[in-house]
mmCIF file of the C-alpha atoms, coordinates in Angstrom:
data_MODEL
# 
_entry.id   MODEL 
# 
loop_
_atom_site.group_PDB 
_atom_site.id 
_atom_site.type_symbol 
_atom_site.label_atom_id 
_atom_site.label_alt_id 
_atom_site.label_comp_id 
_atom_site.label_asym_id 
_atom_site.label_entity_id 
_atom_site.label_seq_id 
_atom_site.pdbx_PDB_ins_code 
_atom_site.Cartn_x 
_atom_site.Cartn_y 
_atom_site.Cartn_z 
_atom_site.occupancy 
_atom_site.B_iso_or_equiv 
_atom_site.pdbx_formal_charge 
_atom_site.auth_seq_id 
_atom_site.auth_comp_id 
_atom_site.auth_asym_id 
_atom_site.auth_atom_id 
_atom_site.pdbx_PDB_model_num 
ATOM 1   C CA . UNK A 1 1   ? -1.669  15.088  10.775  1.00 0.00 ? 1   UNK A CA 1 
ATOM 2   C CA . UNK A 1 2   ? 1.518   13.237  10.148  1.00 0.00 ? 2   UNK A CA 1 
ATOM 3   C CA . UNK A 1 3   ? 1.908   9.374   9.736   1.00 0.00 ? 3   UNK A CA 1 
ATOM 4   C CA . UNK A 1 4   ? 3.156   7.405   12.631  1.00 0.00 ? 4   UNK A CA 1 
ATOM 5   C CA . UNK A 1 5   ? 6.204   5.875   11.073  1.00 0.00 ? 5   UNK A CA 1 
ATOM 6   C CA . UNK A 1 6   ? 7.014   4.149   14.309  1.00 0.00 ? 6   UNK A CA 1 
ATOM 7   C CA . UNK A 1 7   ? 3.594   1.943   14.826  1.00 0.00 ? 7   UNK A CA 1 
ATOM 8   C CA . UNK A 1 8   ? 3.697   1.026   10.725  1.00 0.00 ? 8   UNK A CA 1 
ATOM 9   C CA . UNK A 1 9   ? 7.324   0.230   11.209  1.00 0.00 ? 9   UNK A CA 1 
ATOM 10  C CA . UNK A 1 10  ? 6.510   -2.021  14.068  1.00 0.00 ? 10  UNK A CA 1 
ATOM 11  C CA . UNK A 1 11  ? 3.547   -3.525  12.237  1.00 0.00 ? 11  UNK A CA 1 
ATOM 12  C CA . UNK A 1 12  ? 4.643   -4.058  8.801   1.00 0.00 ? 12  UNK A CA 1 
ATOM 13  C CA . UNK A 1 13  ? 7.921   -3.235  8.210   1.00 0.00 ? 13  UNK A CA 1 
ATOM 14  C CA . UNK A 1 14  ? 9.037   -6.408  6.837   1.00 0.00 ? 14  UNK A CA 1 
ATOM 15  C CA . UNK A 1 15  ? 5.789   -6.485  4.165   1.00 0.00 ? 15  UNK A CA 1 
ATOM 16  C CA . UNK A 1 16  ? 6.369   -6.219  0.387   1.00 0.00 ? 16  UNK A CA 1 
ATOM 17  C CA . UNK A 1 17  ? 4.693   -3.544  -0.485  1.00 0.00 ? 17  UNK A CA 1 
ATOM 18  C CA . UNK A 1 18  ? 3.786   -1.869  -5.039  1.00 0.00 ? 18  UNK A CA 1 
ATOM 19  C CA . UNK A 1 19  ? 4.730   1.779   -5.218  1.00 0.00 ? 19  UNK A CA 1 
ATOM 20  C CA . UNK A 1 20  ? 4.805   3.753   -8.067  1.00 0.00 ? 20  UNK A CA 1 
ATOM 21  C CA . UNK A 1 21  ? 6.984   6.148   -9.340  1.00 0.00 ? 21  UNK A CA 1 
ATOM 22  C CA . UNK A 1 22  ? 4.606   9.352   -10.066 1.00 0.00 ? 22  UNK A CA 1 
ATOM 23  C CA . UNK A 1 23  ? 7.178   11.085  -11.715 1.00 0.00 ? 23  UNK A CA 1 
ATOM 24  C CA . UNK A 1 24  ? 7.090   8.464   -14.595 1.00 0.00 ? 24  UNK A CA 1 
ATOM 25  C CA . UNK A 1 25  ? 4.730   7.704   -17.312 1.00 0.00 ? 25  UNK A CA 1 
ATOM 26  C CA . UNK A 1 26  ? 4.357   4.267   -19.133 1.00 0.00 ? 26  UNK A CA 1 
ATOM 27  C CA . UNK A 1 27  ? 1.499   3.797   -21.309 1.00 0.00 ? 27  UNK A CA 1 
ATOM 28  C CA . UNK A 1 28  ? -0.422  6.325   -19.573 1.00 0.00 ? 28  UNK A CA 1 
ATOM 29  C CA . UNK A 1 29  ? 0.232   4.567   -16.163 1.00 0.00 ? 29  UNK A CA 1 
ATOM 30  C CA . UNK A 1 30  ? 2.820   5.389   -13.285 1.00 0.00 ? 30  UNK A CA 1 
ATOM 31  C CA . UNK A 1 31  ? 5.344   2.025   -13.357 1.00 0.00 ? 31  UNK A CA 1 
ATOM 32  C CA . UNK A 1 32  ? 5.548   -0.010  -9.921  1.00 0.00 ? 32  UNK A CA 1 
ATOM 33  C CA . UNK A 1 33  ? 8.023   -1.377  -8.737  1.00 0.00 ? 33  UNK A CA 1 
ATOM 34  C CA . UNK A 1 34  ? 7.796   -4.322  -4.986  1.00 0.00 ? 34  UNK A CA 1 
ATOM 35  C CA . UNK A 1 35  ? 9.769   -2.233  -2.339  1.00 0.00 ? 35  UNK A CA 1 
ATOM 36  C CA . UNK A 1 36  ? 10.202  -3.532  1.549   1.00 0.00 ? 36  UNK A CA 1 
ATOM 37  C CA . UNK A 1 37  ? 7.460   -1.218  3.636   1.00 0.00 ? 37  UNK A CA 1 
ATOM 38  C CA . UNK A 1 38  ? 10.375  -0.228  5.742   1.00 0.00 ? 38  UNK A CA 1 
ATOM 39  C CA . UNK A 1 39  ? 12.658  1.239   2.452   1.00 0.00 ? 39  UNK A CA 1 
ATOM 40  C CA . UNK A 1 40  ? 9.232   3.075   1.125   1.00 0.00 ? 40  UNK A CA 1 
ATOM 41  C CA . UNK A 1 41  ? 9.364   4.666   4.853   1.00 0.00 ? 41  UNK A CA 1 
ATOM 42  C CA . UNK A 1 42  ? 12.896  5.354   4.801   1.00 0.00 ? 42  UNK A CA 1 
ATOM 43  C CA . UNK A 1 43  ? 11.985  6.994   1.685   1.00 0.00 ? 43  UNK A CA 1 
ATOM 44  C CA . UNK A 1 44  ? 9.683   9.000   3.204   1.00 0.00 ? 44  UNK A CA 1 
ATOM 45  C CA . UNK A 1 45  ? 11.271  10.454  5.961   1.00 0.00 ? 45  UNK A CA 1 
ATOM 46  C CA . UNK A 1 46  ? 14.083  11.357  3.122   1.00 0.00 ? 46  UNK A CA 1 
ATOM 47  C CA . UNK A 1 47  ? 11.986  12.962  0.641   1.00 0.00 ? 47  UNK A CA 1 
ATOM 48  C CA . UNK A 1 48  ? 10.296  15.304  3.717   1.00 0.00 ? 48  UNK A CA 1 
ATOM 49  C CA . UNK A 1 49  ? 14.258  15.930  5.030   1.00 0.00 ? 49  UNK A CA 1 
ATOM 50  C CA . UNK A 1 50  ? 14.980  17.165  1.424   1.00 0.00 ? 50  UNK A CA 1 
ATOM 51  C CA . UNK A 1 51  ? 11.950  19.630  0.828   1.00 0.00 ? 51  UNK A CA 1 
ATOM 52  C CA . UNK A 1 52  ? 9.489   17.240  -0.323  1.00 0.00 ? 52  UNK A CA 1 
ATOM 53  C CA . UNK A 1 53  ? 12.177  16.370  -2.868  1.00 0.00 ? 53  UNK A CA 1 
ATOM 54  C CA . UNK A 1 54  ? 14.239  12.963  -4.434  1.00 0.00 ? 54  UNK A CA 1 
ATOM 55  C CA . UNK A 1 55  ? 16.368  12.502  -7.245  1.00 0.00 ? 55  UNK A CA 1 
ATOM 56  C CA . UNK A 1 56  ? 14.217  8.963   -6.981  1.00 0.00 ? 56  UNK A CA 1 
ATOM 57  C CA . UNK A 1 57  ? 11.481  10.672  -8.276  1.00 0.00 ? 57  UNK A CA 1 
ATOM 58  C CA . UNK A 1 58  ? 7.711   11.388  -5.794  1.00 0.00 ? 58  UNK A CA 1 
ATOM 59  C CA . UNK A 1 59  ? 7.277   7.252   -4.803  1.00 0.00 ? 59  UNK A CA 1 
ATOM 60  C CA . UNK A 1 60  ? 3.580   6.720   -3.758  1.00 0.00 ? 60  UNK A CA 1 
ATOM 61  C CA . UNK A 1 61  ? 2.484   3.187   -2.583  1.00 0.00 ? 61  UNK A CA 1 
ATOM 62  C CA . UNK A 1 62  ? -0.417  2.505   -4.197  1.00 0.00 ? 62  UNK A CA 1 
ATOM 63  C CA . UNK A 1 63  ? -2.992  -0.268  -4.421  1.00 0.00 ? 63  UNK A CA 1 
ATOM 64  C CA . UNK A 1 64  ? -1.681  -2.288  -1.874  1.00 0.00 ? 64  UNK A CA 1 
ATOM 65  C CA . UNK A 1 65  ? -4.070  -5.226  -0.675  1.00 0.00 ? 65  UNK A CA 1 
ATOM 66  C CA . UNK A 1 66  ? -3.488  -5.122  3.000   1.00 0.00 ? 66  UNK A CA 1 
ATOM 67  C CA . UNK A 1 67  ? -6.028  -7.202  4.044   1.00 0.00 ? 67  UNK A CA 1 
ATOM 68  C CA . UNK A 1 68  ? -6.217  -9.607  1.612   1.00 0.00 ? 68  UNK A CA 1 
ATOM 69  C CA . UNK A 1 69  ? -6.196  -13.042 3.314   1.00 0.00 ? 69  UNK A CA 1 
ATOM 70  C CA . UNK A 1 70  ? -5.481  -15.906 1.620   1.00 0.00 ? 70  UNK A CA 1 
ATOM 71  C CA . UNK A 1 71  ? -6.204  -14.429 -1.873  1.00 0.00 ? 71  UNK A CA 1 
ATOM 72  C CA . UNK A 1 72  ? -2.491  -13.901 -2.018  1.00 0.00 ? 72  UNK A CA 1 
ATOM 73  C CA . UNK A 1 73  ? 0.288   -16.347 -0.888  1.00 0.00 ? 73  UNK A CA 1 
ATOM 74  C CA . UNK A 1 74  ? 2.844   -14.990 1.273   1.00 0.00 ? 74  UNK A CA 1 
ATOM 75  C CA . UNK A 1 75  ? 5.707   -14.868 -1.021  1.00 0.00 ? 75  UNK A CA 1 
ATOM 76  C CA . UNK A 1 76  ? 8.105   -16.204 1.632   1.00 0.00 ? 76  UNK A CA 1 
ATOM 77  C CA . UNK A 1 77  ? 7.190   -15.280 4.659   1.00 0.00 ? 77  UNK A CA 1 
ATOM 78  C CA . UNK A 1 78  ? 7.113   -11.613 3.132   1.00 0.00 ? 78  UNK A CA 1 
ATOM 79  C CA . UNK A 1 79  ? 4.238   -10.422 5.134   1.00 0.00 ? 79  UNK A CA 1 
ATOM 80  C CA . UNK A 1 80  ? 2.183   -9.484  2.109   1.00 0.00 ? 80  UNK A CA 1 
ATOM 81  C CA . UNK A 1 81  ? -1.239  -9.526  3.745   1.00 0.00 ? 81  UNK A CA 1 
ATOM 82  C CA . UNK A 1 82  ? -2.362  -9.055  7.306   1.00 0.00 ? 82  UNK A CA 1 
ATOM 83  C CA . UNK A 1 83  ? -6.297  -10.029 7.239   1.00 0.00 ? 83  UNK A CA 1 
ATOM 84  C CA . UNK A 1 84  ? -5.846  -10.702 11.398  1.00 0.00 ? 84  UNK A CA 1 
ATOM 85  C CA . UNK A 1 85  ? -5.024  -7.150  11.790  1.00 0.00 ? 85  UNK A CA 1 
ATOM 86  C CA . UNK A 1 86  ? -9.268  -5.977  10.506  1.00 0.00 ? 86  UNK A CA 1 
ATOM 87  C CA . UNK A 1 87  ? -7.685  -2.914  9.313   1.00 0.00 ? 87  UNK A CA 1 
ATOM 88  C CA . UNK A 1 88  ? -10.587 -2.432  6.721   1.00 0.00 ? 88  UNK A CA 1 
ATOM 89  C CA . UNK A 1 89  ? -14.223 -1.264  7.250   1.00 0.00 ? 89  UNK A CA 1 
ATOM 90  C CA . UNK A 1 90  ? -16.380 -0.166  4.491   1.00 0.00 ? 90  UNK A CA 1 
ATOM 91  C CA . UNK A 1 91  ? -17.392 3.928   4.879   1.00 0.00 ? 91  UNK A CA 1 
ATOM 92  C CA . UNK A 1 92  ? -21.450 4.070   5.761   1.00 0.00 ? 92  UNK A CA 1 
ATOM 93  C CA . UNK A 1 93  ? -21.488 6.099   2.198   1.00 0.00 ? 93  UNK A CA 1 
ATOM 94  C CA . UNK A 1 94  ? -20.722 2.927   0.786   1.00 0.00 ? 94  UNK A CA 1 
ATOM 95  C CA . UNK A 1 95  ? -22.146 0.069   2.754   1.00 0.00 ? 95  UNK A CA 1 
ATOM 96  C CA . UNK A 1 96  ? -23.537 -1.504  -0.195  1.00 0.00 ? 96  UNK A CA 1 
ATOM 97  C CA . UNK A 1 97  ? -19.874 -3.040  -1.315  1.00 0.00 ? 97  UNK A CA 1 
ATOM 98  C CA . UNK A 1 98  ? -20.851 -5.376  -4.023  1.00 0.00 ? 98  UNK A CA 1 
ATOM 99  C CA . UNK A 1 99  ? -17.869 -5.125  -5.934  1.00 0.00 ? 99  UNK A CA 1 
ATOM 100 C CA . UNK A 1 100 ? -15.919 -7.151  -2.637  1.00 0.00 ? 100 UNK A CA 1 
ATOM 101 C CA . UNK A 1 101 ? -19.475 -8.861  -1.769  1.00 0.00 ? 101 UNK A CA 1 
ATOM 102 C CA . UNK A 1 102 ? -18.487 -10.590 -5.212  1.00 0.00 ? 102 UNK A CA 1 
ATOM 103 C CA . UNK A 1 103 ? -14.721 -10.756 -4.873  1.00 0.00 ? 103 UNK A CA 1 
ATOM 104 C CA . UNK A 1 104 ? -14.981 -11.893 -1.098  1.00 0.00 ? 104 UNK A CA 1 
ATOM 105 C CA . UNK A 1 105 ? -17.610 -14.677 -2.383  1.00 0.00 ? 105 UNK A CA 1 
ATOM 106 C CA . UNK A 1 106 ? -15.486 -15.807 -5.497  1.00 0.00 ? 106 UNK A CA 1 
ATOM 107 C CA . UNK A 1 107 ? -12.282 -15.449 -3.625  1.00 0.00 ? 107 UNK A CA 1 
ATOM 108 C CA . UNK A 1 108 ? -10.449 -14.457 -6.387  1.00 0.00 ? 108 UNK A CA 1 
ATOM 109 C CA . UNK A 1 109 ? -9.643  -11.120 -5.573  1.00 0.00 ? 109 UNK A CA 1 
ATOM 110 C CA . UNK A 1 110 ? -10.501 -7.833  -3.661  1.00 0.00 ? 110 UNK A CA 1 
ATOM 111 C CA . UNK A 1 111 ? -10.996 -3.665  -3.862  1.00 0.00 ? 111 UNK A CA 1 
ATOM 112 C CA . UNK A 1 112 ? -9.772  -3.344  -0.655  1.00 0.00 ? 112 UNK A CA 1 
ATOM 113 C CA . UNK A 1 113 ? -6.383  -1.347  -1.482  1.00 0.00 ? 113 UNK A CA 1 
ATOM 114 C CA . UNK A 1 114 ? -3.504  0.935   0.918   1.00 0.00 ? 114 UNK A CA 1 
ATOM 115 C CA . UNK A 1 115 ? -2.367  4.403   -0.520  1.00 0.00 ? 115 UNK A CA 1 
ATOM 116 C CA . UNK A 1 116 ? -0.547  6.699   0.958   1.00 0.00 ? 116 UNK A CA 1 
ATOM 117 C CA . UNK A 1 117 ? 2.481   8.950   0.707   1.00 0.00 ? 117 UNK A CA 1 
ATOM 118 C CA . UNK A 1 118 ? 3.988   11.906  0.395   1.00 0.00 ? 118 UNK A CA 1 
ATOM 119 C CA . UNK A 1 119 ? 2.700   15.578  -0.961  1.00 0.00 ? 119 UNK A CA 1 
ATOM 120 C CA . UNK A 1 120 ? 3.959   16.256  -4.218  1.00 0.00 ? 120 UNK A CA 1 
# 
């Protein structure tokens, strides 16, 4: 299947969202850089146009916290987190989530992360 660009437009195009250059290594680690969700899909749609090519490099969004609440300010009205939206439940495999039983109870931070992006 292919992504709904549309509906995630329409639902967080205005959030702030980490991607990472693939292409790139820095101390054994693809570098990140805070992109508008609607650029990273304009990216996207680009990088599929071209052949599943960029001269920016393969850009993957990667460990975003979408439903962090309010772990994370908003930076400005940014739309970093959208905890209303209950976009996250935990796979059966892995109903036993202590690592965010912890987290959730410290509130200090979460495993609760976004990826996605194109092949390549």
């Amino acid at each position: 299947g292919k992504p709904n660009f549309e509906h995630l437009l329409q639902q967080f195009g205005e959030a702030v969202v980490p991607v990472a250059n693939c292409d790139v290594k820095e101390y054994n680690s693809n570098p990140k850089e805070q992109l508008p969700f609607k650029e990273y899909v304009e990216y996207w749609r680009e990088y599929i146009r071209n052949g599943y090519r960029s001269p920016r490099g393969c850009l993957y969004l990667k460990d975003w916290h979408l439903s962090r609440s309010e772990l994370v300010p908003k930076a400005q009205g940014s739309g970093i987190a959208f905890p209303e939206l209950d976009v996250y439940t935990t796979p059966v495999y892995f109903s036993s989530d202590w690592l965010n039983e912890y987290w959730d109870a410290v509130a200090v931070d979460d495993y609760r992360f976004v990826y996605m992006g194109p092949k390549g």
